[in-house]
C-alpha positions as MATLAB code, in Angstrom:
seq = 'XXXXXXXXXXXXXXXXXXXXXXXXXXXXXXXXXXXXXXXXXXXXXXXXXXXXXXXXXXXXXXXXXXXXXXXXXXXXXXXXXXXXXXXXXXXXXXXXXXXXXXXXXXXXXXXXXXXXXXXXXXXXXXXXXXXXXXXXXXXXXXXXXXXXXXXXXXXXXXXXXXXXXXXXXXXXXXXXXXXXXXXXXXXXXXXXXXXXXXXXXXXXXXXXXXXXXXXXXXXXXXXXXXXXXXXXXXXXXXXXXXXXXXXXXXXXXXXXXXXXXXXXXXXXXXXXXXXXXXXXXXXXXXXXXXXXXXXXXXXXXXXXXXXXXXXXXXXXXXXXXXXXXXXXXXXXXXXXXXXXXXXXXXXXXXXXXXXXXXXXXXXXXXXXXXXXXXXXXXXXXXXXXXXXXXXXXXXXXXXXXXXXXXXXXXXXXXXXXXXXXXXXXXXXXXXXXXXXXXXXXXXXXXXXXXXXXXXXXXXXXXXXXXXXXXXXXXXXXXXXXXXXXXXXXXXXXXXXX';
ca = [
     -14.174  -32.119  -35.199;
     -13.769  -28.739  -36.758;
     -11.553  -25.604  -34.959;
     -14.664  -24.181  -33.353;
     -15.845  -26.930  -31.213;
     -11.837  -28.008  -30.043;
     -11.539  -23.797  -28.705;
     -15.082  -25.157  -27.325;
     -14.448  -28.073  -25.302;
     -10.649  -26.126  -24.434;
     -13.134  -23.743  -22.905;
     -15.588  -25.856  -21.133;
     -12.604  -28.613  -19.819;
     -10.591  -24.825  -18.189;
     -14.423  -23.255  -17.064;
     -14.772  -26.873  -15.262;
     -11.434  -26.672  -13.690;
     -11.975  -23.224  -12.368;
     -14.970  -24.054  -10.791;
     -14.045  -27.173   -9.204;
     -11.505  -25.388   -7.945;
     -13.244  -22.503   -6.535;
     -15.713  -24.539   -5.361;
     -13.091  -27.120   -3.151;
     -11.661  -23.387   -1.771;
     -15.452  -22.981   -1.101;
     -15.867  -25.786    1.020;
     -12.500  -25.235    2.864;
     -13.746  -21.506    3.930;
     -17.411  -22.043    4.117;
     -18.898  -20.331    7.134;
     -15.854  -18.578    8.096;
     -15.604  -14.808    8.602;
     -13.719  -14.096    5.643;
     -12.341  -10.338    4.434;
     -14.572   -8.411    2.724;
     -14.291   -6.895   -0.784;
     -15.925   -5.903   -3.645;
     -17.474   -8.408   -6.370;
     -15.057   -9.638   -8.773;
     -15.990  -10.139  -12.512;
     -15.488  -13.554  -14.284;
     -11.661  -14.351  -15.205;
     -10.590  -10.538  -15.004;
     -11.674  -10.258  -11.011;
     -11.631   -6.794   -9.742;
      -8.519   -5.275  -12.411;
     -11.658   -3.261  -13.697;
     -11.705   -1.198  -10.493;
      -7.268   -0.998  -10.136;
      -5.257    1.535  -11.370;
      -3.233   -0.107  -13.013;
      -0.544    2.561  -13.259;
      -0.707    3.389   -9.671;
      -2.941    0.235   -7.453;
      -1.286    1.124   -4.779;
      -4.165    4.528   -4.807;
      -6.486    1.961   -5.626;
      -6.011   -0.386   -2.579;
      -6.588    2.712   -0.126;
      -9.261    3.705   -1.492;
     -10.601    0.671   -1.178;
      -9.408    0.231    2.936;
     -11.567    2.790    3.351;
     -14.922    1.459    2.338;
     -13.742   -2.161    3.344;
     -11.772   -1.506    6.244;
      -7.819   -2.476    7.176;
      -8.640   -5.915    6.147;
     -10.283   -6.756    2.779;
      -9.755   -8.979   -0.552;
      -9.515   -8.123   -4.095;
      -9.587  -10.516   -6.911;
      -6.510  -10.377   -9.421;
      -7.216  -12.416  -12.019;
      -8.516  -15.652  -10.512;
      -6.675  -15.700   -7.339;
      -8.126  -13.739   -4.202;
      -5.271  -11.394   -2.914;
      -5.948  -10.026    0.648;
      -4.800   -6.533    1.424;
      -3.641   -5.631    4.448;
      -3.922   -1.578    5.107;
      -2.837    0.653    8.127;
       0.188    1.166   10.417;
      -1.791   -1.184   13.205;
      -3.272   -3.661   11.103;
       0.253   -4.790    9.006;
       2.264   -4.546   12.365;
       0.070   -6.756   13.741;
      -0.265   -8.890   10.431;
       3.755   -9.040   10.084;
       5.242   -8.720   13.379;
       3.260   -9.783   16.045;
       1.971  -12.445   13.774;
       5.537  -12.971   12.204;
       5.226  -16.633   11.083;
       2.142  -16.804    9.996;
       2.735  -14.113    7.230;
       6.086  -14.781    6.538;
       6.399  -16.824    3.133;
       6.076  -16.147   -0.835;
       3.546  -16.801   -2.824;
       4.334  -20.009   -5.275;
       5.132  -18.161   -8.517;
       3.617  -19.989  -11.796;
       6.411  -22.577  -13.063;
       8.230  -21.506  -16.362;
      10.981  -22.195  -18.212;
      11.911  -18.499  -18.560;
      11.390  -17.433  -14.827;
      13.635  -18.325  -11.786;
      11.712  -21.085   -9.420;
      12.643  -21.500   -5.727;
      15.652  -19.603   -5.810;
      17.783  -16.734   -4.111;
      15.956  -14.671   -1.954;
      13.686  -12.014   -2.495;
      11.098  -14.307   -4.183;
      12.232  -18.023   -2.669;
      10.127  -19.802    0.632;
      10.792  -22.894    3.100;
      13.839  -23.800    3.693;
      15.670  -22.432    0.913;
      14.839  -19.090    1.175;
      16.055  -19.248    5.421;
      19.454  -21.111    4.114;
      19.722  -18.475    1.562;
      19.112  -15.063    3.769;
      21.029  -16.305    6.829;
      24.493  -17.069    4.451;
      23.449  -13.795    2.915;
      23.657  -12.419    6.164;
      26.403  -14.065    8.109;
      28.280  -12.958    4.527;
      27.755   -9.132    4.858;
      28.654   -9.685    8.987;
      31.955  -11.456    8.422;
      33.054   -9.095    5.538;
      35.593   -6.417    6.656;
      35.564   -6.902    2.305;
      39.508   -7.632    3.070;
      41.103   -4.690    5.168;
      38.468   -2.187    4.539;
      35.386   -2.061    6.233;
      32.166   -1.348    4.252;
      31.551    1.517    5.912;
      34.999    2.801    4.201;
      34.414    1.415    1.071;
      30.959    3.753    1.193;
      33.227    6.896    2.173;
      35.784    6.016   -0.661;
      33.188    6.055   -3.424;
      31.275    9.358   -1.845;
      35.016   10.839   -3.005;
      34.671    9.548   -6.497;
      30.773   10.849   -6.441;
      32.244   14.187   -5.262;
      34.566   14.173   -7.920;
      32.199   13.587  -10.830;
      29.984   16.108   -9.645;
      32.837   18.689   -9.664;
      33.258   17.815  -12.819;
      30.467   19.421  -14.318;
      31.694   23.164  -12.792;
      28.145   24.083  -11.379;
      26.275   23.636  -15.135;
      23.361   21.565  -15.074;
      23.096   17.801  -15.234;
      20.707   14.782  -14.581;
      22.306   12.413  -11.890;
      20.277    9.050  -12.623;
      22.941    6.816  -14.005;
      25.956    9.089  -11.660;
      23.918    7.442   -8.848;
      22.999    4.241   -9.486;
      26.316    3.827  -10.619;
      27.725    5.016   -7.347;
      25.610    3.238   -5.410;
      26.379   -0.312   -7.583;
      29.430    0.349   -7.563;
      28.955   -0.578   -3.249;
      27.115   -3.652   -3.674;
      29.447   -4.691   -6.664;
      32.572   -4.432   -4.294;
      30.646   -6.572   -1.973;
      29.908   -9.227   -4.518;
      32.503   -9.174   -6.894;
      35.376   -7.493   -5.041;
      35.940   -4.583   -7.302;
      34.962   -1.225   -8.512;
      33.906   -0.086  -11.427;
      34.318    3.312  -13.364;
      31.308    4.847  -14.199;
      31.756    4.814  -17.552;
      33.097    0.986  -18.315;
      30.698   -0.747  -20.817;
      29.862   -3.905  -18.964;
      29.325   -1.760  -15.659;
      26.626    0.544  -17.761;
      25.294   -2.908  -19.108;
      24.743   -4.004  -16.072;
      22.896   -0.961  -14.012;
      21.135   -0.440  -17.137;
      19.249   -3.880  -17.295;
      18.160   -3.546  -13.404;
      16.761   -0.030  -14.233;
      15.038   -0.919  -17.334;
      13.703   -4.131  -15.285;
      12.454   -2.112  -12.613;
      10.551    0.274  -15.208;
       8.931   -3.053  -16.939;
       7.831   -4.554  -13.912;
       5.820   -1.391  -13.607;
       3.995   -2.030  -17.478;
       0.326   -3.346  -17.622;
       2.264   -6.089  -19.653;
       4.341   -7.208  -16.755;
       0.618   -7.283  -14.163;
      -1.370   -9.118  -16.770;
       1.977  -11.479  -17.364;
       1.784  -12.226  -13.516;
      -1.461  -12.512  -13.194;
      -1.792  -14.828  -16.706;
       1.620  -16.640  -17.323;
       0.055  -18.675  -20.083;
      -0.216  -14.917  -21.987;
       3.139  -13.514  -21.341;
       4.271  -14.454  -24.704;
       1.940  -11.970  -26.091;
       3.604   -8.803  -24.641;
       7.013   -7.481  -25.549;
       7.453   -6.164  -22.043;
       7.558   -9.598  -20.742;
       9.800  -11.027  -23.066;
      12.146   -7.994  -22.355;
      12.509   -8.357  -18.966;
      13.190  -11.986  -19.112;
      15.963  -11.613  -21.731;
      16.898   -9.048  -19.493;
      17.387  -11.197  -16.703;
      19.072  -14.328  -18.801;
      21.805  -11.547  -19.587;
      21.983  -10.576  -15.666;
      22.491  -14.353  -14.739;
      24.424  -14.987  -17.594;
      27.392  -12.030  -16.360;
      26.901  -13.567  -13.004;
      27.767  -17.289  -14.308;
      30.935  -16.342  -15.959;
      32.264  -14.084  -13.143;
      32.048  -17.152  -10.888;
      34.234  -19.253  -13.452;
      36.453  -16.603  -13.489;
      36.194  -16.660   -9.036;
      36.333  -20.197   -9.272;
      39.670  -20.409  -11.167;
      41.481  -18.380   -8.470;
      39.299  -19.649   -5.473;
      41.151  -19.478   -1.984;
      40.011  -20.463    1.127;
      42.133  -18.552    3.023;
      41.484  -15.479    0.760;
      37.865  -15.260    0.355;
      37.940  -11.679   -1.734;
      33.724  -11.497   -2.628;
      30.396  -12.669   -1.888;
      31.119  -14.648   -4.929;
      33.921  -16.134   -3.518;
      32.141  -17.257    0.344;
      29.295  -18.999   -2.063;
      31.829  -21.224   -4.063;
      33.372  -22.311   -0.826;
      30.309  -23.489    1.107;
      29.425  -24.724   -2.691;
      32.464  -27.014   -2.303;
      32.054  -28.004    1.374;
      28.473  -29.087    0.225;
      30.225  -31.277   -2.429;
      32.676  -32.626    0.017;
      30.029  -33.927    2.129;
      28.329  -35.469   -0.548;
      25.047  -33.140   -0.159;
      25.051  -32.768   -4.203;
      24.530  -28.941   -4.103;
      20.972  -29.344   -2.144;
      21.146  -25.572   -1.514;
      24.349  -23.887   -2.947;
      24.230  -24.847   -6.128;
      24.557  -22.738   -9.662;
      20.576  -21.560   -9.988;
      20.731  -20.358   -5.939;
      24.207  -17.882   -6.977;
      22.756  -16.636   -9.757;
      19.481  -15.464   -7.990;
      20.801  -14.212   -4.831;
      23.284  -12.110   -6.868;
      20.727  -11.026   -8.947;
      18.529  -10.380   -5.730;
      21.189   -8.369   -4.240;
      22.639   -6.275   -7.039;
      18.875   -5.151   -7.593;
      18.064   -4.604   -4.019;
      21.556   -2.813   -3.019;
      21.498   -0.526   -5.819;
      17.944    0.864   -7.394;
      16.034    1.707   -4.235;
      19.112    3.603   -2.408;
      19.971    5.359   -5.630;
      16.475    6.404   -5.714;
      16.166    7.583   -2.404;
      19.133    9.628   -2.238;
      17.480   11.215   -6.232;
      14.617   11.993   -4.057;
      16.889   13.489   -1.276;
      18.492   15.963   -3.808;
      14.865   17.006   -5.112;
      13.318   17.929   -2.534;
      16.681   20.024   -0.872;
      16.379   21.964   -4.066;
      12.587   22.526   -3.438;
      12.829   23.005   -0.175;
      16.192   25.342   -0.127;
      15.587   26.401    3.121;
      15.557   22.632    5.154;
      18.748   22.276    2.397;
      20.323   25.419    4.598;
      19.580   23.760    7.531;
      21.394   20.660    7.078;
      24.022   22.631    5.568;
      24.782   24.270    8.867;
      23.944   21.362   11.352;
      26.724   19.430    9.252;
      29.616   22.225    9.386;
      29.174   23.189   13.318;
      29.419   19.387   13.545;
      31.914   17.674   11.601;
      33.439   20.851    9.336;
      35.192   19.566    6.615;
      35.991   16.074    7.462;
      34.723   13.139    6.038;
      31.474   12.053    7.487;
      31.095    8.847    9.284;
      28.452    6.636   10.882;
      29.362    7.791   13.792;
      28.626   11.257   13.010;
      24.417   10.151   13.066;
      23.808   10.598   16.298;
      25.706   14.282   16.475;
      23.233   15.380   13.453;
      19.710   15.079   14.663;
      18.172   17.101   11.969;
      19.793   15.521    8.907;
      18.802   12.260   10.351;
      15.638   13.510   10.727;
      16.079   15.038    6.664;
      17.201   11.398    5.719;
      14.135    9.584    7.338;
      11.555   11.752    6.037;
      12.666   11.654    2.597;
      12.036    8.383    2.898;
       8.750    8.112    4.520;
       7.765   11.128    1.619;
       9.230    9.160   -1.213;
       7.111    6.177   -0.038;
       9.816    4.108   -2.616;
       8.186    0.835   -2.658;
       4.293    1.815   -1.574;
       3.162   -1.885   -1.977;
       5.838   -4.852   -0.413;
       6.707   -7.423   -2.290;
       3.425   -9.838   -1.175;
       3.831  -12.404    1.417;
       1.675  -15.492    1.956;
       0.130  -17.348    4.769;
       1.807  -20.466    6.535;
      -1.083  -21.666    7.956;
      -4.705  -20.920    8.546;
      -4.588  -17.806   10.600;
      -7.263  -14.620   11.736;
      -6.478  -10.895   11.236;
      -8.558   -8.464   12.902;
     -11.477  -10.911   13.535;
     -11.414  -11.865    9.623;
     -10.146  -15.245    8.309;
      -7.282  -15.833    6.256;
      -6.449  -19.319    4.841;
      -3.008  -21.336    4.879;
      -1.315  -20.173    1.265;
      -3.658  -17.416    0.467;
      -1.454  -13.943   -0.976;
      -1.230  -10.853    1.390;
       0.024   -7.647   -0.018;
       0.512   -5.076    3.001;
      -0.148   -1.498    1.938;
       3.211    0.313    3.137;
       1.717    3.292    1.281;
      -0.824    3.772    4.113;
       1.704    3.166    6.805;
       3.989    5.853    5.587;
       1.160    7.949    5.085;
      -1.113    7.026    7.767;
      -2.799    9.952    9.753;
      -3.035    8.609   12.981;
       0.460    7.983   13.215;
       2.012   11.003   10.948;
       1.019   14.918   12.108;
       1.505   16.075    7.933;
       1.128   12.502    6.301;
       1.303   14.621    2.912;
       3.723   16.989    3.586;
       7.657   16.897    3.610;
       8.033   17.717    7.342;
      11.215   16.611    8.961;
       9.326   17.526   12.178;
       8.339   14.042   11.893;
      11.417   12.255   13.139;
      12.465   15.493   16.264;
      11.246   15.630   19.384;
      10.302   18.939   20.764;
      14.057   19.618   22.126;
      15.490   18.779   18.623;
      17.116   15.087   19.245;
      15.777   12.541   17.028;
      12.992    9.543   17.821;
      12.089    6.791   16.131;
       8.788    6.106   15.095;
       7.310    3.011   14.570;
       5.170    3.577   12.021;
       8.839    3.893   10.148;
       8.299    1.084    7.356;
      10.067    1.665    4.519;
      11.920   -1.374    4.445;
       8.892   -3.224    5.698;
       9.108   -5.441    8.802;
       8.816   -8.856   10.454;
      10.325  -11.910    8.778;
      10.792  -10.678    5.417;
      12.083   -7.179    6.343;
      14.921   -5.640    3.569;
      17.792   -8.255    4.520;
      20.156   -5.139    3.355;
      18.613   -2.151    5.507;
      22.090   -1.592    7.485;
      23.879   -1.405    4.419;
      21.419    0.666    2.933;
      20.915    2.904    6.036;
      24.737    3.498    6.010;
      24.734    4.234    2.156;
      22.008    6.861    2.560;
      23.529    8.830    5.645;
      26.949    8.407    3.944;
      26.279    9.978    0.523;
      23.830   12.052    1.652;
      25.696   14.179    4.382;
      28.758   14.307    1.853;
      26.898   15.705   -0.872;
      25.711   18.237    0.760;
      28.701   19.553    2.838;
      30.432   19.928    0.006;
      27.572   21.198   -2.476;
      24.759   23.151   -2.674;
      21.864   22.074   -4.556;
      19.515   24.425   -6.872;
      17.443   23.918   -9.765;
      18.341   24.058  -13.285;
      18.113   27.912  -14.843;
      14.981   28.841  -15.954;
      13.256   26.215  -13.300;
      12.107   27.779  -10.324;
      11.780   25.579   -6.859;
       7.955   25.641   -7.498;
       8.375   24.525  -11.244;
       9.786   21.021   -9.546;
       7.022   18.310   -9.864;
       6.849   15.900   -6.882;
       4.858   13.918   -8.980;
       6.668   10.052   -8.938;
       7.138    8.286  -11.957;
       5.586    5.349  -12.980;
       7.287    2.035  -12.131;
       7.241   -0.887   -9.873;
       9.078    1.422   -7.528;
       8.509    5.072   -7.235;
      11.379    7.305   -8.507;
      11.237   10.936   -9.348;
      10.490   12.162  -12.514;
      13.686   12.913  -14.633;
      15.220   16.219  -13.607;
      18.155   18.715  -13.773;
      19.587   20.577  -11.298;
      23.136   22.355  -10.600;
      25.455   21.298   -7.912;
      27.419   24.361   -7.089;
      30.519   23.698   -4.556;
      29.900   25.150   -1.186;
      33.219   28.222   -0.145;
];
């Protein structure tokens, strides 16, 4: 048998496997209502019709001629979208546990399985968010609340922006590293200085990730596991993450060799004790074990630092396009708190910056797909059927921006979040860390972090564009990426008489 009929009968024997499999799904869903959609093509589905730089654009687009409800092939797996402020409330929190898991990733050698958080299901996934939770709760982090270990590093912020004496600068790595630096006190018990090596290392390989998960490499990867090989994108971002786990593996030695009980000092720390308490009762690591610490970690350092850091980027560019909402902050925070440090408590005194803070990120629209979900069990959405396991993406993009819920969906309007006496309201078309089951397991911290760095920035700076860039030169246009950051810009931070 020659080359040409083996690729042959490879074909045929995968063609045959397809179909049976399709056609079992068939049987399962035959003569149910199921989501509409348009047709898919063999193998590739419907990536013909995505943007691939931007699906998000796509996928509304597509709500619209399909309704809130509808199904788009990726690859050869159906994917069903879930669109509108109504129609993914009802989808993820009055219909919490039917919507609540992960999709089974592909198995692979190079790729995490069942582990950590963000991307784990069943049982391990609850044991790992409610440690993760009861962690952050317990931890004081020693004698210092978190809330003051925010307000120490907005001083060490401060400073580095005074450094550069009102000249212009670009503030990515400043604020992830500010930001990490949070999370990394959390999880490792100590600071960093901006500048160390292994701390630039580190904030470096979650921003590059976050830019590759964005590539047409890392979608076709996903979507094709047996073809990841074939893109240097994909083999970046898993070297990428051998080198995060690998950090994370020899900082818990290093824990583990000056492990108290009585003096749990990290994150870090709390896992390696209920690690041990798992060993003493002879449970041989069913949840705690070495893969679990190295994901959630990873989970957490990605999650605490690139999507705050981004927001509060986003919060800087538009003050300096929009000086005159800056000027209004500006004064809202001196007749309040003066000169003091800002605290939490000081949220409910400053209506408008909260309202600033909110919009920015409704505007930013950060992450304008969530991460998808999956089905527990054989369940109906808006009259259409949706079968146990099948993939759900919800559209936060058209929550954020929908226009029965938003009065200038596509404007910056902090108008949004004020009531018509100036005090802040909620809104529950408010999304941005999604909702239900699977809602950010960080958004206090990361609520605190925003208000925090935010309100100190600007009382003690005022914000303005780069010379020879006028406020209308500033392009609101987001960068590509699995999340949505601003496009790379400078701006001065002049200090504020």
């Amino acid at each position: 048998m020659d080359l040409m009929d083996s690729v042959s009968l490879l074909f045929l024997f995968v063609l045959t496997v397809v179909l049976v499999f399709k056609k079992s799904s068939f049987w399962k869903t035959s003569g149910r209502n199921l989501p509409p959609g348009p047709r898919p093509w063999p193998l590739i589905g419907n990536l013909n019709l995505l943007d691939l730089k931007r699906p998000y654009r796509t996928m509304h687009k597509l709500s619209k001629r399909y309704g809130p409800v509808f199904s788009i092939q990726m690859g050869l797996e159906t994917v069903v979208v879930v669109s509108g402020y109504e129609t993914v409330r009802e989808a993820l929190v009055n219909q919490a546990d039917a919507f609540m898991d992960r999709p089974v990733l592909p198995k692979s050698e190079n790729l995490p399985g069942n582990y950590g958080i963000v991307f784990a299901h069943g049982e391990n996934w609850k044991v790992m968010r409610r440690f993760m939770i009861t962690t952050f709760r317990d931890y004081g982090m020693g004698k210092r609340t978190i809330e003051d270990r925010i307000v120490e590093e907005c001083h060490f912020l401060i400073q580095k922006f005074e450094s550069y004496e009102g000249k212009p600068f670009e503030a990515t790595v400043i604020m992830n590293a500010a930001v990490a630096n949070v999370i990394m006190f959390i999880l490792l018990g100590k600071r960093y200085e901006y500048e160390d090596p292994t701390f630039v290392r580190l904030v470096y390989l979650v921003n590059e990730n976050m830019r590759l998960s964005g590539t047409l490499g890392a979608m076709i990867s996903s979507l094709f596991p047996v073809l990841g090989f074939l893109f240097e994108s994909h083999k970046a971002f898993i070297k990428n993450i051998k080198e995060l786990h690998a950090f994370t593996q020899a900082t818990s030695v290093e824990h583990l060799k000056q492990l108290d009980v009585n003096d749990q000092r990290s994150f870090i720390d709390a896992f390696l004790i209920q690690q041990q308490e798992e060993k003493n009762r002879n449970q041989s690591n069913v949840f705690f074990h070495n893969e679990n610490l190295k994901c959630v970690v990873n989970d957490l350092f990605v999650a605490g630092m690139e999507t705050t850091s981004t927001t509060l980027r986003w919060g800087l560019l538009l003050m300096i396009k929009y000086p005159d909402i800056q000027n209004k902050v500006q004064e809202e925070i001196t007749k309040v708190i003066g000169s003091a440090p800002p605290q939490i408590e000081h949220r409910s005194k400053l209506p408008y910056t909260d309202a600033v803070i909110h919009e920015v990120q409704r505007f930013a629209n950060i992450l304008p797909i969530a991460l998808p979900h999956a089905t527990t069990v054989d369940v109906t959405l808006k009259g259409y059927f949706i079968p146990k396991g099948r993939q759900v993406i919800p559209l936060l993009y058209s929550v954020l921006y929908d226009e029965s819920q938003w009065e200038k969906p596509l404007k910056f309007y902090p108008e949004h979040f004020l009531d018509s006496e100036g005090k802040f309201r909620k809104r529950e078309a408010f999304m941005p860390f999604s909702a239900g089951r699977r809602i950010c397991a960080g958004e206090i911290l990361a609520r605190m972090e925003l208000f925090l760095f935010f309100v100190s920035l600007l009382q003690r700076f005022t914000f303005q564009p780069a010379p020879g860039t006028s406020t209308e030169d500033l392009d609101l246009t987001p960068a590509i990426g699995f999340s949505l950051s601003p496009m790379t810009y400078s701006f001065c931070a002049l200090p504020r008489s």
